[in-house]
C-alpha positions in Angstrom: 5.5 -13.7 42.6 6.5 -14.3 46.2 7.8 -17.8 47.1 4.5 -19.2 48.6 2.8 -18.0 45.8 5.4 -20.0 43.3 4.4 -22.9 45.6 0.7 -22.7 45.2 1.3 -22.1 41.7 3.4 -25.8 41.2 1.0 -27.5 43.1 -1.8 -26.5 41.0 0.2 -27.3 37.6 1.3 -30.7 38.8 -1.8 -31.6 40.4 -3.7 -30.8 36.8 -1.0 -32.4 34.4 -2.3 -35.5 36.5 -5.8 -34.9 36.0 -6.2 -34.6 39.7 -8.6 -31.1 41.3 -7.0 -29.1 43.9 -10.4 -30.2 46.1 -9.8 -33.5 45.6 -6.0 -33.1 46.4 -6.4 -31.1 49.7 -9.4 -33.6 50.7 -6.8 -36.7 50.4 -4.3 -34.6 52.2 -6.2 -33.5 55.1 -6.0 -29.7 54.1 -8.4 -26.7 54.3 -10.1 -26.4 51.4 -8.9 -22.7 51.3 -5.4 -23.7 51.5 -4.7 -23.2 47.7 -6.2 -19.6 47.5 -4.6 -18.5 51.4 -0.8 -19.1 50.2 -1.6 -17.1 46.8 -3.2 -14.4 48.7 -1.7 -13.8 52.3 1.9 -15.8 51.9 1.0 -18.7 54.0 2.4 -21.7 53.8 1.3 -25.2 54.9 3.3 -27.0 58.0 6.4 -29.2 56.5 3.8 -32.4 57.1 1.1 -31.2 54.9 3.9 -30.1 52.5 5.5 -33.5 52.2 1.5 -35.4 52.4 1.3 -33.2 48.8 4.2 -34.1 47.6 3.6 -37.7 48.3 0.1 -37.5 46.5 1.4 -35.7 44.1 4.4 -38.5 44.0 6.7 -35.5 43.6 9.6 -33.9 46.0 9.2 -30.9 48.6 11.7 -29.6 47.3 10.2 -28.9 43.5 7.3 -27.6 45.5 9.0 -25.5 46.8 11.1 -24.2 43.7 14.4 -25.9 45.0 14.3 -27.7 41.9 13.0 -28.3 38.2 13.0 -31.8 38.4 9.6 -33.0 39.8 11.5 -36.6 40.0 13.9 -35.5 42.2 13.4 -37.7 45.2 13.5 -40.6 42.9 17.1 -40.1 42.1 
């Protein structure tokens, strides 16, 4: 799994443990509605705003989107 994948992949895990749909998350954040399926399939990755709008929905850090960390809570410390 390449890192964009792992991404896509923590995105859609968080997103469901909060009952939220990946359409409705990339509709609140202003994202292509392909954005999901483009990072698991060609290694793209969205700009460091859209990143940080997820996180923000998501009420999670960049940096356990990005694998940095295990702790979704991480930018509450």
């Amino acid at each position: 799994m390449n890192k964009s994948q792992l991404t896509a992949d923590l995105i859609k895990r968080t997103a469901k443990k909060q009952g939220l749909s990946i359409s409705k998350l990339l509709i609140d954040c202003e994202l292509n509605k392909n954005a999901i399926y483009t990072m698991q399939t060609e290694g793209y990755y969205p700009r460091v705003e859209a990143l940080i709008k997820i996180a923000d929905r998501l009420d999670c850090s960049v940096d356990y989107l990005l694998g940095r960390t295990n702790n979704p809570d991480s930018h509450n410390l």
